[in-house]
One Martini backbone bead per residue (centre of mass of N, CA, C, O) as a GRO file, in nm:
protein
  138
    1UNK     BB    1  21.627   1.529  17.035
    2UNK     BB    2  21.601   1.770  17.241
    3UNK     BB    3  21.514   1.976  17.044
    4UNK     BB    4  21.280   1.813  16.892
    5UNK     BB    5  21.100   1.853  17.192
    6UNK     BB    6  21.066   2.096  17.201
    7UNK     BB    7  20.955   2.196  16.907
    8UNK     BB    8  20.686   2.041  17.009
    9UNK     BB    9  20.647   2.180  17.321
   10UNK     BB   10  20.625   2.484  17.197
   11UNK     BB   11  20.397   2.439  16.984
   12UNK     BB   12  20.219   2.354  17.208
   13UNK     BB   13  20.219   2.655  17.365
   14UNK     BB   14  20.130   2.827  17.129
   15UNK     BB   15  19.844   2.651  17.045
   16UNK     BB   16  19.726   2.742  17.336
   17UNK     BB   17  19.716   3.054  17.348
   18UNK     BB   18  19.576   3.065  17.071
   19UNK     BB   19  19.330   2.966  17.140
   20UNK     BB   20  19.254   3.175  17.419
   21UNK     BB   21  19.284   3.403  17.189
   22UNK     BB   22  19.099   3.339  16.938
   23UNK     BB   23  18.808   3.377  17.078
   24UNK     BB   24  18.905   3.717  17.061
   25UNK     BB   25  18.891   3.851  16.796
   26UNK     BB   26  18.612   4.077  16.798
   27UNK     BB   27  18.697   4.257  17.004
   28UNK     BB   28  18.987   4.356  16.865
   29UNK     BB   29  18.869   4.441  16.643
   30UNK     BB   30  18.692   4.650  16.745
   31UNK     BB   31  18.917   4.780  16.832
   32UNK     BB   32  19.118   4.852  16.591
   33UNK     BB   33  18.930   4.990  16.492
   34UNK     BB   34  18.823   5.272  16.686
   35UNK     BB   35  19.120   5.359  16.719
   36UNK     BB   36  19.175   5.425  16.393
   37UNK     BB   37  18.924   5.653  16.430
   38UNK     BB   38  19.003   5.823  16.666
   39UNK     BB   39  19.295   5.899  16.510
   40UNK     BB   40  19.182   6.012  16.279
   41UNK     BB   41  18.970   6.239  16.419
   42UNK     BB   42  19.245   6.330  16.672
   43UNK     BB   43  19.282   6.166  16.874
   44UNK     BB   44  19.466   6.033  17.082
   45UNK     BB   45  19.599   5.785  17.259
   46UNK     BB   46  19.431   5.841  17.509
   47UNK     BB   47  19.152   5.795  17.367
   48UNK     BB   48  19.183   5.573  17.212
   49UNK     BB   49  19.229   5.364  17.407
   50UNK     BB   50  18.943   5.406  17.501
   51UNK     BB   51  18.780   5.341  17.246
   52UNK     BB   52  18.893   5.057  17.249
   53UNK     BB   53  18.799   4.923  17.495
   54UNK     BB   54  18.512   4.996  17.467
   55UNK     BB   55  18.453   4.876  17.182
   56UNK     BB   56  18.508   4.574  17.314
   57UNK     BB   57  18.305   4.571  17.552
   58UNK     BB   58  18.060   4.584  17.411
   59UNK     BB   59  18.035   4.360  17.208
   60UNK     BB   60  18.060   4.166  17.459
   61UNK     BB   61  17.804   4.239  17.574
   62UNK     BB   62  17.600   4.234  17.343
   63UNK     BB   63  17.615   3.917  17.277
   64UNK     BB   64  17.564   3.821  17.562
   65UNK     BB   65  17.277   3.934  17.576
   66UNK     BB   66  17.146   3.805  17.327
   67UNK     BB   67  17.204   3.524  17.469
   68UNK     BB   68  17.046   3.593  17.746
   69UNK     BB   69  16.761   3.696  17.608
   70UNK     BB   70  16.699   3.507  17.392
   71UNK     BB   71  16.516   3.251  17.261
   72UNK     BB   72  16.579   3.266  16.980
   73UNK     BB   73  16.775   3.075  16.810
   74UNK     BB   74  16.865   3.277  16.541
   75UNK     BB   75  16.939   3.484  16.744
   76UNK     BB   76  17.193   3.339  16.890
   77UNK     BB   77  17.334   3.231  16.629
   78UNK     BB   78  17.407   3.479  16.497
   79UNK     BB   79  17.578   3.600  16.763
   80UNK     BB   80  17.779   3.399  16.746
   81UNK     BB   81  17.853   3.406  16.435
   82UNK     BB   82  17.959   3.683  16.499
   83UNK     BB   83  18.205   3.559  16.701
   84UNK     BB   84  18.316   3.301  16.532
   85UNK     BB   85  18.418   3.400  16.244
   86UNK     BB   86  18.722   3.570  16.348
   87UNK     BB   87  18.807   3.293  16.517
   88UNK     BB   88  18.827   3.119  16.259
   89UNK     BB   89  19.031   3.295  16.102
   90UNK     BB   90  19.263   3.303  16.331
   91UNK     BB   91  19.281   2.950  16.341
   92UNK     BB   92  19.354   2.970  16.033
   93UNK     BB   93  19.600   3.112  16.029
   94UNK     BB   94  19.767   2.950  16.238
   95UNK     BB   95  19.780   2.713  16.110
   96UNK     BB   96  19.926   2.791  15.908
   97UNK     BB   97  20.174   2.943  16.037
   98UNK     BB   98  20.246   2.627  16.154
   99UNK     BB   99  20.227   2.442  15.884
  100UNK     BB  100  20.392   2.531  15.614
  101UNK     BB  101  20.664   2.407  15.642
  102UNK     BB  102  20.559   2.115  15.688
  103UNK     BB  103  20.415   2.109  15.448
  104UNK     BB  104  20.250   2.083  15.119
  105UNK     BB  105  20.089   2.307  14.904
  106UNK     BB  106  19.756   2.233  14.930
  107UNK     BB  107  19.491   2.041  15.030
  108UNK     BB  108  19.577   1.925  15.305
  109UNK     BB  109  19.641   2.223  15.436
  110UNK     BB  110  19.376   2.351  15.380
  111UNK     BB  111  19.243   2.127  15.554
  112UNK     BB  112  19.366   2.171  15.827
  113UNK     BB  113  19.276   2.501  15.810
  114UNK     BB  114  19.014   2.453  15.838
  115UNK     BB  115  19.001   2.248  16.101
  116UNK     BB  116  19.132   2.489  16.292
  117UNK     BB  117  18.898   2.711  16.224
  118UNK     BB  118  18.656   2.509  16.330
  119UNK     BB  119  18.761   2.459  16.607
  120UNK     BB  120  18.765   2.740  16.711
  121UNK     BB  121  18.453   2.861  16.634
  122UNK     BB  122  18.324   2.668  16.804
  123UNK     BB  123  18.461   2.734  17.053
  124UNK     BB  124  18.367   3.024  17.099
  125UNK     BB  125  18.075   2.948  17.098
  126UNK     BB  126  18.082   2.776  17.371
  127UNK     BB  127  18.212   2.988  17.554
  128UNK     BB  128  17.968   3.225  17.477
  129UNK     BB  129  17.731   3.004  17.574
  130UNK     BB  130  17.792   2.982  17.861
  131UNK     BB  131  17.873   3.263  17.953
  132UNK     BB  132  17.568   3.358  17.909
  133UNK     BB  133  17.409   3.174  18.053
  134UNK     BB  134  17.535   3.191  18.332
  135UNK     BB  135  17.492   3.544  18.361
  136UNK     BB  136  17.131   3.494  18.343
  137UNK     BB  137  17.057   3.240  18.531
  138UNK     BB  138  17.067   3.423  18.820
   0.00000   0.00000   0.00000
């Protein structure tokens, strides 16, 4: 019993970490692209890592401008699902890898990481327009 209760409090504690991170996953990728681009160009290690911080950090910041300075609702939803579509695939992916040996393969897993999907893409939308909000609201 003590086993299954760890299992149960693990796999939640998991679940948690991953849904915090799994909000910037655009970020993410676009390190992980300008790093393998400025390696692929010839450049090291530490100017790839510094190529792939600033292209994480660039891509948060223009986000974040478009939700804060823009009034049109469509560009703002643009920018948001344009954040939140990368977040939504981390979050399927997540409930996919905890939950694939526990159900049998078919639809209701299926339906469950796509919910698990949309629940962390919506997530990642309602983060960065409040974090948009508050940053141009002063």
């Amino acid at each position: 019993m003590t086993l299954i209760l760890l299992a149960v409090s693990l796999t939640i504690v998991i679940c948690v970490i991953a849904y915090n991170l799994a909000i910037y996953a655009l970020p993410v990728l676009v390190a992980i692209s300008a790093a393998q681009y400025a390696w692929g160009a010839g450049a090291g290690v530490l100017l790839s890592s510094i190529a792939a911080a600033a292209a994480a950090l660039l891509s948060t910041v223009l986000v974040i401008a478009v939700v804060g300075f823009a009034r049109n609702p469509v560009l703002r939803l643009a920018a948001l699902s344009l954040f939140a579509v990368p977040a939504a695939t981390a979050g399927y992916a997540l409930v996919h890898g905890i939950t694939r040996n526990m159900l049998d393969p078919g639809f209701g897993l299926m339906l469950l990481c796509g919910g698990g999907g949309l629940f962390i893409g919506i997530a990642a939308m309602v983060n960065l327009n409040a974090l948009g909000e508050a940053v141009f609201s002063r």
